[in-house]
ROPALO-975001 format. One record per residue (C-alpha): x, y, z. Coordinates in steps of 0.5 Angstrom, whole numbers, padded with zeros to 4 digits, always signed. Example, Ala and Ser with C-alpha at 12.3 -4.5 7.8 and 13.67 -1.06 7.14 Angstrom:
BEGIN
+0025-0009+0016+0027-0002+0014
END
This chain:
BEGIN
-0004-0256-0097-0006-0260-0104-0002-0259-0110-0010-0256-0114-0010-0251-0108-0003-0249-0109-0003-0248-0116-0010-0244-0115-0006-0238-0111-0001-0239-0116-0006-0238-0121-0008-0232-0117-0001-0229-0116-0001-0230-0123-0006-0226-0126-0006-0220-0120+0002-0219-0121+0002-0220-0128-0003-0220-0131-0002-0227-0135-0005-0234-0135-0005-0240-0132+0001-0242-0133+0001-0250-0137+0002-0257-0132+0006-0261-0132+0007-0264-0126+0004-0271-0125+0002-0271-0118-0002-0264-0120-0005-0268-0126-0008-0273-0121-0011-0269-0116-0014-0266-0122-0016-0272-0125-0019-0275-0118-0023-0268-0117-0027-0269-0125-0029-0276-0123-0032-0273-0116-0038-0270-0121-0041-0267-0113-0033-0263-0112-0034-0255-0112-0027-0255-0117-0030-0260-0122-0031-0255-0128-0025-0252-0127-0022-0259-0126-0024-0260-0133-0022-0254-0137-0014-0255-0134-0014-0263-0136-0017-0262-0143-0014-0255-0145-0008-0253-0140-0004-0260-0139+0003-0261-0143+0004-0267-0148+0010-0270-0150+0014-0273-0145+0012-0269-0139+0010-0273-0134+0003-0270-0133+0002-0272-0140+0004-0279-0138-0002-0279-0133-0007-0276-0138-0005-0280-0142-0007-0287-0139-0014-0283-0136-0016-0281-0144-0015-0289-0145-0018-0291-0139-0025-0287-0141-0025-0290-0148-0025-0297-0145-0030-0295-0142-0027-0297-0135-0028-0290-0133-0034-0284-0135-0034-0277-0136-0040-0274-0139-0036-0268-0142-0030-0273-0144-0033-0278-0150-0029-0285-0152-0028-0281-0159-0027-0273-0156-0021-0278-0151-0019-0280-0157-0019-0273-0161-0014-0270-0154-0009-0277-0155-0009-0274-0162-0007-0267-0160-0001-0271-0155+0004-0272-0160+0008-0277-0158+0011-0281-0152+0005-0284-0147-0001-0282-0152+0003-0286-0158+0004-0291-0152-0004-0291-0150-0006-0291-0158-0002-0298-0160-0005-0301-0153-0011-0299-0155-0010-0302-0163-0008-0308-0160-0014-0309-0155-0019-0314-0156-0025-0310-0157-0024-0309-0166-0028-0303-0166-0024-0300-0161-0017-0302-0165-0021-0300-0172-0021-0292-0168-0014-0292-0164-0010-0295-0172-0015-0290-0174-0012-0284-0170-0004-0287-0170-0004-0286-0178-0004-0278-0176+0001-0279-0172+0009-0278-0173+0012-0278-0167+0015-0286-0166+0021-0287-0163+0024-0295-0163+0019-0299-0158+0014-0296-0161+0016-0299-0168+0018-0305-0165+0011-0306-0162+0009-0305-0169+0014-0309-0172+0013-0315-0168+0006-0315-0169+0007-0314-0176+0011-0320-0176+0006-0324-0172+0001-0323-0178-0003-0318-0174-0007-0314-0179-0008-0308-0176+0000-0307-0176+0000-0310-0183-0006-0303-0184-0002-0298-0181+0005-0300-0184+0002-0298-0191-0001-0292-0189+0006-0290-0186+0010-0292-0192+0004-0288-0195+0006-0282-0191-0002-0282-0191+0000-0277-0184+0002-0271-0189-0001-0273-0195-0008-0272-0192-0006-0265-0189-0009-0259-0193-0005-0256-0198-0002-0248-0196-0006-0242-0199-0005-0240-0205-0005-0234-0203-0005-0230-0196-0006-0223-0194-0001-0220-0190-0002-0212-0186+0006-0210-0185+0009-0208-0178+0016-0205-0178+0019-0207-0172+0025-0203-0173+0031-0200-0178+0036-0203-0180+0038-0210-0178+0034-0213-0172+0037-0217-0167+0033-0223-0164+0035-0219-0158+0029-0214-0160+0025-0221-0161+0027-0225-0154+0032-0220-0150+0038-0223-0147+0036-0220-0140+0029-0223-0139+0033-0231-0141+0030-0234-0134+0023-0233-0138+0024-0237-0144+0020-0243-0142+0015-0239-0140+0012-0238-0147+0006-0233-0144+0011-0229-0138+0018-0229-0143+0012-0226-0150+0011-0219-0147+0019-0218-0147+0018-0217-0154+0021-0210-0157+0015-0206-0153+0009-0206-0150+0008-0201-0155+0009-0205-0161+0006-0211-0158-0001-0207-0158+0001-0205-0165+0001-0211-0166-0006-0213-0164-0009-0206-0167-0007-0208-0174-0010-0216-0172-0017-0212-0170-0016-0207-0176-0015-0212-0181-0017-0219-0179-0017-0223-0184-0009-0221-0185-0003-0224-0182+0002-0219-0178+0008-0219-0182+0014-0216-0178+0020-0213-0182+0027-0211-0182+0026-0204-0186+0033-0203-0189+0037-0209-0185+0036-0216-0185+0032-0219-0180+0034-0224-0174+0041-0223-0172+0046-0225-0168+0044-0230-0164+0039-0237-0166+0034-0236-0161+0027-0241-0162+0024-0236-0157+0025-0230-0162+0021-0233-0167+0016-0237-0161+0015-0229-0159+0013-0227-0165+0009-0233-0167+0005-0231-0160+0004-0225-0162+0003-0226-0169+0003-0233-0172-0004-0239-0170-0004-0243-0164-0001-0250-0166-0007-0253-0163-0014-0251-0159-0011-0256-0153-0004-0254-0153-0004-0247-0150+0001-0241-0152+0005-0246-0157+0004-0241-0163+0006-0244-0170+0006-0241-0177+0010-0233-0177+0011-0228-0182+0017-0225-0182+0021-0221-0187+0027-0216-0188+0030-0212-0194+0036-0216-0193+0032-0222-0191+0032-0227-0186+0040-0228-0182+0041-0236-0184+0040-0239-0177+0035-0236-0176+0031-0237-0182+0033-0244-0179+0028-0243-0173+0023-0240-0177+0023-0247-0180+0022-0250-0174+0015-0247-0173+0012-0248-0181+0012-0240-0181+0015-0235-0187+0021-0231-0188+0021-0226-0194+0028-0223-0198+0024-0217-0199+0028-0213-0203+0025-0206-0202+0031-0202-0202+0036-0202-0207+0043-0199-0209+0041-0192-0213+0046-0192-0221+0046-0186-0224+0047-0186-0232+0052-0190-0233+0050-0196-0228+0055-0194-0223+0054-0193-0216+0052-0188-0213+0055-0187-0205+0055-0182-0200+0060-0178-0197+0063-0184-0192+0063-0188-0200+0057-0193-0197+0051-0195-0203+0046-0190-0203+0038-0193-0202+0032-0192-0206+0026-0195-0205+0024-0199-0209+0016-0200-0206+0013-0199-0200+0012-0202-0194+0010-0198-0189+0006-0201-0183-0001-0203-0185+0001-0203-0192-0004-0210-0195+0001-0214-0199-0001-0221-0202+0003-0228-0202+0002-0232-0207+0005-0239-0206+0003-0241-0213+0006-0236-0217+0012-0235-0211+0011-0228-0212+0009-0221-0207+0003-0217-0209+0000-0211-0207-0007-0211-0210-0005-0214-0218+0002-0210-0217+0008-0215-0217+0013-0214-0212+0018-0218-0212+0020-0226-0212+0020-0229-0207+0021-0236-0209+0027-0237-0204+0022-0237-0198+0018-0244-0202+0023-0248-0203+0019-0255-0203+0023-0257-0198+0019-0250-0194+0013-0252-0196+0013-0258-0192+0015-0255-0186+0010-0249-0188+0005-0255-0189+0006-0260-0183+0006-0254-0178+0013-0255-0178+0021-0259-0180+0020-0263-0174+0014-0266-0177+0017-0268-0183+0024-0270-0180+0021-0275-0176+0015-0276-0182+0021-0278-0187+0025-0283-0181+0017-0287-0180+0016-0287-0188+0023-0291-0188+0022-0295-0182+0015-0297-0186+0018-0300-0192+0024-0303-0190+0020-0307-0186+0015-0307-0191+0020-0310-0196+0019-0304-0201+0022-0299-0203+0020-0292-0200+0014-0289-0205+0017-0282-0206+0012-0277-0203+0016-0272-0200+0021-0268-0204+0027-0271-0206+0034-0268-0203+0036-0263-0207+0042-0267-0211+0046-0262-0215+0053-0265-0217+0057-0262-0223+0061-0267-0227+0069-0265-0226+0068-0260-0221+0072-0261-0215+0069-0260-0208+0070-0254-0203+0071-0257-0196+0064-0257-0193+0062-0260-0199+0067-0266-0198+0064-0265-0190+0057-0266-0192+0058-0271-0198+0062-0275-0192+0056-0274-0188+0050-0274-0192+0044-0279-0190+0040-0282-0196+0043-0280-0201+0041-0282-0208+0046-0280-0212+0053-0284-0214+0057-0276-0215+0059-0271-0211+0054-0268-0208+0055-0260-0209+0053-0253-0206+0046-0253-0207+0044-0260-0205+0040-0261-0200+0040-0267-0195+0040-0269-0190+0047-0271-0185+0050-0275-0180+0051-0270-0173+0057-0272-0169+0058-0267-0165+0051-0263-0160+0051-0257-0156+0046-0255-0151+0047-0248-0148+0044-0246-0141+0039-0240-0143+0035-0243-0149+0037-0251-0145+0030-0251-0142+0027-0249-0148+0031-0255-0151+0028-0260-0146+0021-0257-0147+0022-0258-0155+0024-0266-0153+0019-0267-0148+0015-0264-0154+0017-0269-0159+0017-0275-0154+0024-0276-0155+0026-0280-0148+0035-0281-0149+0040-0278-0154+0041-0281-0161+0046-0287-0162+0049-0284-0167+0052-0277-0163+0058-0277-0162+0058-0273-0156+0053-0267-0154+0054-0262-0148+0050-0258-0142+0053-0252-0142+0052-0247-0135+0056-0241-0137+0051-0236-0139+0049-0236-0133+0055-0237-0129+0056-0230-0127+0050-0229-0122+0048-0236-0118+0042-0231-0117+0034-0234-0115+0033-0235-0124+0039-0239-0124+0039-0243-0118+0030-0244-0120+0032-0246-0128+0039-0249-0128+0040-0255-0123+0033-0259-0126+0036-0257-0134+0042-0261-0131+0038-0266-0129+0033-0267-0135+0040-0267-0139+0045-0271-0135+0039-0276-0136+0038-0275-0143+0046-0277-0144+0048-0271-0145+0055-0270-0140+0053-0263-0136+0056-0258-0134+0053-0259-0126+0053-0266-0123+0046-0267-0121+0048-0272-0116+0052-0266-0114+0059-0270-0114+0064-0266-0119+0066-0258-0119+0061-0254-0123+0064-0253-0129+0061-0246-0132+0066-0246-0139+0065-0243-0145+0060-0248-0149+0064-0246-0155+0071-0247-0152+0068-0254-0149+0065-0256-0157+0071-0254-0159+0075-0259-0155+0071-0264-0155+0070-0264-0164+0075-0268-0165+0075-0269-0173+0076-0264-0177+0070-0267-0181+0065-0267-0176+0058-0263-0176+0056-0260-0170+0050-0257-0168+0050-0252-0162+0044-0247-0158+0048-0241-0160+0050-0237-0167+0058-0237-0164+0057-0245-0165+0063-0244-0170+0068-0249-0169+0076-0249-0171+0075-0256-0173+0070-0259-0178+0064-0254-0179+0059-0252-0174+0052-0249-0175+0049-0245-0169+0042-0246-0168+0035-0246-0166+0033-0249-0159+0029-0254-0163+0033-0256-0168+0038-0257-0163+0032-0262-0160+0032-0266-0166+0039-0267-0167+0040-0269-0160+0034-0274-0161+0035-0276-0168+0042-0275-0169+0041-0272-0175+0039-0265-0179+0037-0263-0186+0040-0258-0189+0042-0254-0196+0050-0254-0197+0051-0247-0197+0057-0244-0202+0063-0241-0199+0067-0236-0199+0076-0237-0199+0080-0233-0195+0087-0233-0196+0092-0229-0193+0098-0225-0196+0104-0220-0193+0106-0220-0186+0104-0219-0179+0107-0212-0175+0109-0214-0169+0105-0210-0164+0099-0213-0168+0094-0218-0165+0091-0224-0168+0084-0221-0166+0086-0215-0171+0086-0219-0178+0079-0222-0176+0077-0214-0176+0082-0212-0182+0077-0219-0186+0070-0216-0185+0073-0209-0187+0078-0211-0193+0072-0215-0195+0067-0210-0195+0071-0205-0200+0074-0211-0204+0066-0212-0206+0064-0205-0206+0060-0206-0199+0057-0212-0201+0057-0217-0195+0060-0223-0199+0061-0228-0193+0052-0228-0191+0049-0234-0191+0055-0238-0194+0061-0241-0191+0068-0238-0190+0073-0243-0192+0079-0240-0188+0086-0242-0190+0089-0242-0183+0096-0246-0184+0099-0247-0177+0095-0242-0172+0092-0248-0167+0084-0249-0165+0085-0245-0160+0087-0238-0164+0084-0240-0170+0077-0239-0166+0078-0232-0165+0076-0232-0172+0071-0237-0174+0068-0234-0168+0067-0227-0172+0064-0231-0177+0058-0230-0174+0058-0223-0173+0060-0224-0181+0053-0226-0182+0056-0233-0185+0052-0239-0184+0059-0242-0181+0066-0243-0183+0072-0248-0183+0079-0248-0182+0084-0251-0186+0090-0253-0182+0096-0257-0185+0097-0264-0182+0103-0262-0177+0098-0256-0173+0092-0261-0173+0094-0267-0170+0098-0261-0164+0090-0259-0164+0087-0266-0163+0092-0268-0158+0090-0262-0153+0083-0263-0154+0084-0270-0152+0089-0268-0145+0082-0263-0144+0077-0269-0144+0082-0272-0141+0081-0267-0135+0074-0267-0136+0075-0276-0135+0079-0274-0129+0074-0269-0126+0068-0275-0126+0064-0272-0132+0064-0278-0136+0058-0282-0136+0055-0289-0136+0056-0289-0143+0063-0287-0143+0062-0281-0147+0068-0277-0146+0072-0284-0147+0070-0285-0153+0071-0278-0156+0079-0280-0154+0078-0286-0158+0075-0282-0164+0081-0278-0163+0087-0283-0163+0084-0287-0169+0084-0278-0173+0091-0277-0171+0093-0285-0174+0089-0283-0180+0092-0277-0181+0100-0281-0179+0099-0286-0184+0098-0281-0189+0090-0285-0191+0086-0279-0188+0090-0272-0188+0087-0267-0186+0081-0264-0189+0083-0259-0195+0079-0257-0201+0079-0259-0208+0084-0256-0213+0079-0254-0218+0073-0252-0212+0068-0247-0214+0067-0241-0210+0063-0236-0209+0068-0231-0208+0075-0231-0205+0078-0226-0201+0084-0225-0200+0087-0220-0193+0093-0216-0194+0096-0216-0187+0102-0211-0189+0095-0206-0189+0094-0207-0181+0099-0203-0178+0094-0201-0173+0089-0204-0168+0082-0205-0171+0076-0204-0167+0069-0206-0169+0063-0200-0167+0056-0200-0166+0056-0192-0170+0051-0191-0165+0049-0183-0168+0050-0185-0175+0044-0181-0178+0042-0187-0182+0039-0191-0177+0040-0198-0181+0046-0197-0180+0047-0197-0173+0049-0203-0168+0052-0207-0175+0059-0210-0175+0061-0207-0181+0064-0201-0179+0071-0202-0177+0076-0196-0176+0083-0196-0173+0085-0194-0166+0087-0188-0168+0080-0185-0170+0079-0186-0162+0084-0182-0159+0082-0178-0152+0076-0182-0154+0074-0184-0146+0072-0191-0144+0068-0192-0137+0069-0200-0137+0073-0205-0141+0071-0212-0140+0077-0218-0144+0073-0224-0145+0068-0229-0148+0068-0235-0153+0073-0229-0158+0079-0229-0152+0083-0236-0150+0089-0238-0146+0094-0233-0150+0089-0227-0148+0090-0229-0141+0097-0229-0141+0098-0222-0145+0094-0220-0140+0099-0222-0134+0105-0219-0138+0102-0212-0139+0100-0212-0132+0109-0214-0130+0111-0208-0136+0107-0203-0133+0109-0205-0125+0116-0205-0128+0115-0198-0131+0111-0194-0126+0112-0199-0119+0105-0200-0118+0099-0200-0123+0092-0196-0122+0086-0197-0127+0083-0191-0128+0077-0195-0131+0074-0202-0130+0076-0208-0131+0072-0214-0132+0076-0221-0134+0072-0228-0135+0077-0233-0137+0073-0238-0141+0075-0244-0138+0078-0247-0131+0083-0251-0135+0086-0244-0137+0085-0241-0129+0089-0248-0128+0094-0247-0132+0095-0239-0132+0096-0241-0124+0101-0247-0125+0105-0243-0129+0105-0237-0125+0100-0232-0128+0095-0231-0125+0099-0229-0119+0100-0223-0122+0092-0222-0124+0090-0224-0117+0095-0219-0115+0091-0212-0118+0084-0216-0116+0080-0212-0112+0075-0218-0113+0077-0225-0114+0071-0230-0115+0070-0235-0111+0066-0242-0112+0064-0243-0105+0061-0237-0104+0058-0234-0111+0055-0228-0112+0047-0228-0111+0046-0221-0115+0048-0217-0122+0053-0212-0120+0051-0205-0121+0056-0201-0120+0063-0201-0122+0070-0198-0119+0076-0197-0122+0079-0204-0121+0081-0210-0124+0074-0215-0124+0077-0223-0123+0070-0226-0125+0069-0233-0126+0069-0238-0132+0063-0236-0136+0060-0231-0141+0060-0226-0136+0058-0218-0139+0058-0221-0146+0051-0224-0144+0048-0219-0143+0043-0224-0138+0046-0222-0132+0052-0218-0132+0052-0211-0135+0055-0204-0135+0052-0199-0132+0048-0195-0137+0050-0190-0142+0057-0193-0141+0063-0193-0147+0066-0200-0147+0071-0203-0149+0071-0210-0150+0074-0217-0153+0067-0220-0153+0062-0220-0160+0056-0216-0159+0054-0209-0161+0046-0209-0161+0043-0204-0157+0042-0206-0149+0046-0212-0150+0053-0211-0146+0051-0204-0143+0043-0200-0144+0042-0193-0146+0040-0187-0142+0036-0181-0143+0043-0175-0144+0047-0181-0148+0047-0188-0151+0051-0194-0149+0057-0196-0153+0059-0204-0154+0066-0202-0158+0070-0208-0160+0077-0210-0160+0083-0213-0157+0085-0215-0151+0091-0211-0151+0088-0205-0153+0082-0207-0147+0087-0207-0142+0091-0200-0143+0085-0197-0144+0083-0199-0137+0089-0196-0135+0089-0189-0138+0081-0188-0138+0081-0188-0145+0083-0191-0151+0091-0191-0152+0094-0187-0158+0098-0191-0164+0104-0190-0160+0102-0191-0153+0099-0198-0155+0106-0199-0159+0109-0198-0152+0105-0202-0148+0105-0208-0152+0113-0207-0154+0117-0214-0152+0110-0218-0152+0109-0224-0157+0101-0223-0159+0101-0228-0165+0105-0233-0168+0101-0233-0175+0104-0233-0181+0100-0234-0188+0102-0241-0191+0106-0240-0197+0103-0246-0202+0097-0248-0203+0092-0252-0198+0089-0255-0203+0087-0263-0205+0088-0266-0212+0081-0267-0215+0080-0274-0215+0072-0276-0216+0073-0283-0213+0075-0281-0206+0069-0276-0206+0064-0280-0208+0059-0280-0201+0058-0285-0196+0051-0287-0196+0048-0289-0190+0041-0291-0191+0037-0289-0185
END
C-alpha cells in the first residue's frame, strides 16, 4: 500500500470517527509521493495532491518541510513546471515556511546565478527571522567576499525592516464576551490533563475545550457579531491557573484567535482573554507566545461602606460589587491607543498593563518568538556590519534606584541580564533579557515543544544551556497505547536535540520516570541560575525557576535565553517554634493562610517572587515550599539558605548526577559531567569566601513582608477545594485553609502520598508509621486506599538500602513492576496499599484517577475540578490537600484522624528538622558588586 493511499484511509477514518480534518504531514516520504503525483498532470490524485503540498504540509524543520522545500526551489528555477505553482506563488510558500530548509533554499537562491532570481529570493529572505548559525555564516561569508546582495540584506536586517514593515496593531478592536466560567479558570478547563496525548494534534485536542457546548457558544457569538473577536473571561477569578499549558491558549486561539497563516493549517494566533483578577502570570507568558491579549479587567471590586472599611461576610471574606458588566455578548471596544476598555463612548477601565510596548511587539509580529529571534538577527546584522545596533525595538526597560539595595532575583536577573545598557543595578520592573542555565522538557507538553522547535527551525540546543531534561513522568503510570504512540519518538527528537532524556532511544539505560521537578532540582547546581521548565511547579530551591509555556520552553532551548520583566518579591520569615507532632507541609499551609488575614484576603504573593528566608532546611525539604508557591499564584520563588546547608545541597545534587553518569544517561557533550564541574567550581566559590550563597541586600525594597508565627500551627493544615461554597468564585481555590479538626468523622475514599511536594523524608515516615501501628495493633488493614508514588528511583533505591521499603513492600497489595507495566488506568480501587512506580501518578490527572465523586486526601498540589477525581451526578469530588502523615492515618481509619489520634500516630517521628534563622540572612549593600554582567549577545 502507498504511503498517499494510507494517508486517504486515515483521512477517512478521520473525518467519519471524529468528525476532524486531514490531519497536517509531516513526513518526507508522504510528501514525496504527493510530489510525484502533482507532476504526473494525467494521476486521478493530482488535485488533491496539490491542495495537501500547498495548504496542509509542516514548515519548520520537519522533514516534509525539507522536501517542500527543495521542490518550491526547483520550480522557481525553472527546472521543474506546476501550472497552479508559479516562480513567485513558490516563493509566496517558502515565505510562510519560517525557517530551517525554506531559509536554506531562499540563501541558495540569492546567490544563484540568475540576478533576477537573487533580486527576488533577497527580497523574501528580508521578511524573514528565523536564521540560526549556518545561515548567517553563509551570509556573513558573502558579505565578506564582497557580494552585494549580502552586504543589501545585512542592512536591512540591521534595520529590522522584517518588523518595521509589519502593519501597526489596531487602534481599536471590537470584542463580544464570553464567560467561560466563575471563579479562577484552570487551564485544565482550557486543555484537560485527561486529553494530554491529543496536544500535538491541535484540530483533535481543540474540541476538548471546556464543552462542546461552549465551543458552539463560541461560534454563535462569531456568526452574531462578526467583526468582533471572542473575549473569554474568568468572571470574579483570575484566568489561566495552574499549570502553564500552550495548549491552553492553542485552544482558545483555535476557537477564538486568527489563522496564523493561510498554508499553515490549525495554527491559530492572536486570542483575546481576560479575567477580573487578570491573567495568572505563566500563562500571561503563553499568551505572549501567540501576539494575543490578555486583560486585568477589574470588574469586581471590594464593597466600603461610609467609612471606607471593608465591608466582609459572615466567613469575613471582601464582599464584591460590580463595578460593569460584562455579561456574555456584551460589544466592549480596546483602544490600544488610549490603553483603555470601552463599552460604546463609556470608559471602563485601563488596561495599559496589557500594552506594554514590549507586548505590542509581540501583538504586532504575531508573536515573542518573532521578536526574540528578530532582536538576535538585527544584532548579528550590525555587528557584522560594524555598527552599532539602530534602536528599533523597544529598549529594555532599565529601572535602577540609586542607593537601593538589591532582593535576591534581582541580584539573579542583574547577574544573568543579556544586552544591557545600563552601568546600575537593575531593579523590579526592568525588563531584560537573561542567560538560561537550566531547561525543563516535561512529557505531556514535550511533543508540543518539539512542534514549536521544528517550528522555529531550531535543530540542537543552545550552547549557552547549561543543562536541559526530557521528563517521562507524566506518563509513567499507564504505559498505555498513548504513551507508548507519543513518548518513545518525543525521546528520540530530544535526545537528538541534546537534551539527556528520561528513556534512552537506543534503549541501553533503565527508564527513569522521576519527577521532572525533582530531576531540575538536582541538576540546578548554583543558587544563582535561571531555569525554565514546561510546568507551573518548575519552582526550584536553588536559584529561581519559572514554569512555562511549551513554546517558551522551545525558545530557551534553542536560544539560551528568555525575556522578561524582573517581578517585585514578596519576603517571608519565619518566628516562634515548631510543635513536634507538626510536619514541614503544614507551614507551607499555615504561609497562604497567615498571608491571606495578614492582608486583609489580599493575595500579596501573586505574580511576584517569594524571597523565603529557609536557613538550614535542605533542597529537598525546602521544595516542599517553593513548590506551593505555585498554587500561591506567585511568579516563582527563592530560598535563601546559609552557606553551611547549601554546599550539603549541591553535594547531594552532585552524588545524584553522578548516579545519572553511572546509569549511562550523559550524552556526547557530556552534559551531566559538566554539571558536577559547575558544582565543584560553586562549592569552592562558596569555601573560599568569594561567592557566598545567594542573599539579598540589607536595604532591598520589597513589596511586602510576611512574617509566619509557627507557635500558631498547633494543628495540621489542609488545603479544600470548598467544592459547595455558595459562592462559585470560590471553589477550586488554594486559599481556603482550615485545621484538621474541622474534619473530624469526615470519611475519605482514597488518600494518595506523592507527586513533586513529597521527598525521601515522606517516604520514610511512611515506614515508621506503618512499624507503630504494626507494633500496636499486630498487624495493619486499611479501610481506605492508598495510592504512594516515590517521586524518584534514587529514593526507592535508598529506601530499600536502608531497610524501608521492606516494610511498604510488606502491606502492598501491589508493588509495581518495571518489567511488566501497567497497560490501563486503574479504575477501581480496594482497600490496600498501592506501591506505584516513580512518577506523578494521580496528581496528573492524565492517567490515574480516583473513582468519581471520591473524597481524597492527598500530599499532591491540585484542587481543580476533575483533575485527581471527577464529579458524579449525587456528588462531587473532593481533592483535598495535606501531609503525609495525616494521609496515611486517614487511610487506616477510613477518615480523617481527630487532633488526638493524628498526635498518637505520629508520637516518636522526627517530621522536620526546621528551625527559623535567628539573625538576619542579609547581605551588606555594596553597589559595586551589583553591577550586571553584560553579555552582549
Amino acid at each position: 500500500m502507498s504511503l498517499y493511499t494510507k494517508y486517504m484511509e486515515e483521512i477517512q477514518t478521520r473525518k467519519t470517527e471524529l468528525g476532524l480534518n486531514p490531519q497536517p504531514i509531516d513526513s518526507a516520504e508522504l510528501v514525496s509521493e504527493i510530489i510525484n503525483q502533482i507532476k504526473d498532470t494525467n494521476n486521478e490524485h493530482r488535485k488533491d495532491s496539490l491542495h495537501f503540498f500547498i495548504f496542509n504540509t509542516l514548515p519548520g524543520t520537519t522533514s516534509a518541510a525539507g522536501v517542500k522545500a527543495q521542490f518550491l526551489k526547483e520550480i522557481i528555477l525553472g527546472e521543474e513546471q506546476v501550472a497552479e505553482i508559479t516562480p513567485e506563488f513558490a516563493f509566496e510558500l517558502l515565505s510562510h515556511m519560517k525557517g530551517g530548509p525554506s531559509i536554506e533554499m531562499l540563501i541558495d537562491l540569492v546567490f544563484a546565478d540568475d540576478a533576477t532570481i537573487a533580486a527576488q529570493a533577497a527580497e523574501v529572505l528580508k521578511t524573514q527571522v528565523f536564521l540560526y548559525d549556518a545561515d548567517m555564516a553563509r551570509i556573513k561569508a558573502a558579505y565578506e567576499a564582497g557580494n552585494a546582495i549580502a552586504k543589501e540584506l545585512l542592512e536591512s536586517f540591521a534595520q529590522a525592516e522584517f518588523f518595521t514593515k509589519l502593519p501597526d496593531i489596531e487602534e481599536k478592536i471590537d470584542v463580544v464576551t464570553y464567560i467561560a466560567g466563575e471563579g479562577d479558570i484552570s487551564t485544565d478547563l482550557l486543555s484537560p490533563g485527561n486529553q494530554a496525548h491529543s496536544r500535538a494534534d491541535r484540530e483533535l485536542h481543540g474540541k476538548c475545550m471546556i464543552t462542546e457546548e461552549a465551543q458552539q457558544e463560541i461560534v454563535a457569538l462569531q456568526k452574531k457579531h462578526p467583526n468582533a473577536k471572542v473575549m473569554l473571561i474568568a468572571e470574579k477569578g483570575t484566568m489561566g491557573v495552574g499549570s502553564s499549558r500552550m495548549s491552553g491558549v492553542n485552544n482558545v486561539a483555535l476557537w477564538a484567535g486568527k489563522q496564523a497563516s493561510p498554508y499553515v493549517p490549525f495554527i491559530n494566533i492572536a486570542p483575546v482573554v481576560a479575567g477580573t483578577n487578570g491573567i495568572a502570570p505563566i500563562f500571561l507568558t503563553t499568551v505572549d507566545v501567540t501576539g494575543g491579549i490578555g486583560l486585568d479587567l477589574k470588574n469586581w471590586v471590594k464593597k466600603v461602606d461610609a467609612n471606607g472599611n471593608t465591608v466582609t461576610d459572615d466567613n469575613g471574606d471582601a464582599v464584591l460589587e460590580e463595578a460593569y458588566s460584562v455579561a456574555t455578548g456584551t460589544v466592549l471596544t480596546i483602544n490600544t491607543k488610549e490603553k483603555k476598555l470601552y463599552n460604546g463612548d463609556k470608559e471602563l477601565v485601563d488596561i495599559s498593563s496589557a500594552f506594554t510596548p514590549q507586548k505590542v511587539e509581540f501583538m504586532r509580529a504575531g508573536g515573542s518568538y518573532a521578536v526574540v529571534f528578530g532582536k538576535k538577527l538585527q544584532t548579528f546584522a550590525a555587528e557584522t556590519l560594524g555598527i552599532e545596533t539602530p534602536l528599533v525595538y523597544a529598549p529594555s526597560k532599565e529601572i535602577s534606584h540609586e542607593g537601593q539595595g538589591l532582593t535576591a532575583v534581582e541580584k539573579i536577573f542583574n547577574r544573568n541580564a543579556v544586552g544591557v545598557l545600563s552601568d546600575t543595578p537593575l531593579h523590579a520592573g526592568s525588563n531584560v533579557r537573561v542567560k538560561v542555565n537550566i531547561v525543563g522538557s516535561q512529557d505531556t507538553t514535550g511533543p508540543m515543544t518539539a512542534q514549536e522547535l521544528e517550528a522555529m527551525a531550531a535543530s540542537t540546543i543552545s550552547p549557552l544551556v547549561d543543562g536541559a531534561y526530557q521528563s517521562g513522568c507524566h506518563t509513567a503510570s499507564v504505559w498505555d497505547s498513548k504513551a507508548q504512540a507519543n513518548i518513545p519518538k518525543l525521546m528520540a527528537f530530544m535526545n537528538k536535540f541534546g537534551l539527556i532524556t528520561a528513556r534512552d532511544p537506543k534503549g541501553v539505560y533503565h527508564a527513569m520516570t522521576d519527577v521532572i521537578h525533582k530531576v531540575l532540582n538536582d541538576i540546578t547546581i548554583d543558587d544563582r541560575a535561571i531555569i525554565i521548565g514546561g510546568d507551573s511547579h518548575t519552582r526550584m530551591s536553588k536559584g529561581v525557576a519559572f514554569g512555562a509555556d511549551s513554546g517558551t520552553v522551545a525558545v530557551a532551548l534553542a536560544t539560551g535565553e528568555s525575556a522578561m520583566p524582573i517581578p517585585d518579591s514578596v519576603k517571608v520569615t519565619f518566628k516562634g517554634k515548631m510543635a513536634k507532632h507538626m510536619d514541614f507541609r503544614d507551614v507551607v499551609h499555615a504561609t497562604q493562610a497567615q498571608m491571606l488575614k495578614q492582608f486583609g484576603g489580599e493575595n500579596v504573593f501573586q505574580g511576584r517572587i517569594i524571597e523565603v528566608h529557609i536557613g538550614t532546611l535542605m533542597a529537598d525539604q525546602a521544595f516542599t515550599f517553593t513548590d506551593w508557591t505555585a498554587e500561591m499564584k506567585a511568579k516563582a520563588s527563592i530560598c535563601i539558605s546559609n552557606d553551611e546547608t547549601l554546599i550539603k545541597s549541591i553535594e547531594l545534587a552532585k552524588s545524584r548526577i553522578q548516579i545519572m553518569i553511572n546509569k549511562g544517561m550523559d550524552n556526547e557533550a557530556q552534559t551531566l559531567q559538566g554539571l558536577i564541574d559547575l558544582a565543584d567550581k560553586r562549592i569552592a566559590g562558596i569555601q573560599s569566601g568569594e561567592e557566598p550563597a545567594l542573599s539579598p541586600d540589607d536595604n532591598a525594597k520589597y513589596h511586602a513582608e510576611v512574617v509566619v508565627d509557627l507557635d500558631q500551627i498547633v494543628e495540621p493544615m489542609i488545603a479544600d477545594p470548598d467544592v459547595n461554597n455558595d459562592d462559585v468564585s470560590k471553589r477550586y481555590t488554594h486559599d481556603v485553609i482550615r485545621p484538621v479538626s474541622f474534619y473530624n468523622d469526615k470519611p475519605v475514599d482514597l488518600a494518595f502520598v506523592g507527586s513533586c511536594m513529597v521527598h525521601k523524608g515522606d517516604m520514610k515516615i511512611i515506614a515508621h508509621m506503618l512499624r507503630n501501628l504494626e507494633k500496636k495493633n499486630g498487624s495493619i488493614s486499611f479501610k481506605a486506599p492508598l495510592v504512594v508514588a516515590p517521586p524518584t528511583y534514587n529514593i526507592v533505591d535508598e529506601l530499600k538500602a536502608e531497610g524501608d521499603w521492606d516494610i511498604l513492600a510488606k502491606y502492598a497489595g501491589f508493588e509495581f513492576d518495571d518489567a511488566k507495566p501497567k497497560t490501563a488506568a486503574r479504575t477501581k480501587y480496594e482497600n490496600i496499599l498501592y506501591l506505584e512506580r516513580p512518577g506523578c501518578n494521580l496528581c496528573m490527572g492524565n492517567q490515574e484517577k480516583a473513582e468519581p465523586g471520591d473524597t481524597v486526601i492527598a500530599t499532591s498540589t491540585r484542587l481543580f475540578q476533575g483533575r485527581v477525581v471527577a464529579d458524579t451526578s449525587e456528588k462531587k469530588g473532593e481533592s483535598l490537600l495535606g501531609s503525609t502523615p495525616v494521609v496515611v492515618l486517614s487511610s487506616v481509619l477510613g477518615r480523617f484522624p481527630t487532633i488526638e489520634e493524628y498526635k498518637s500516630a505520629v508520637e516518636g517521628i522526627d517530621l522536620t528538622s526546621f528551625v527559623p534563622v535567628e539573625e538576619a540572612m542579609t547581605t551588606k549593600f555594596n553597589a559595586g558588586q551589583a553591577v550586571p554582567v553584560k553579555v552582549v549577545s
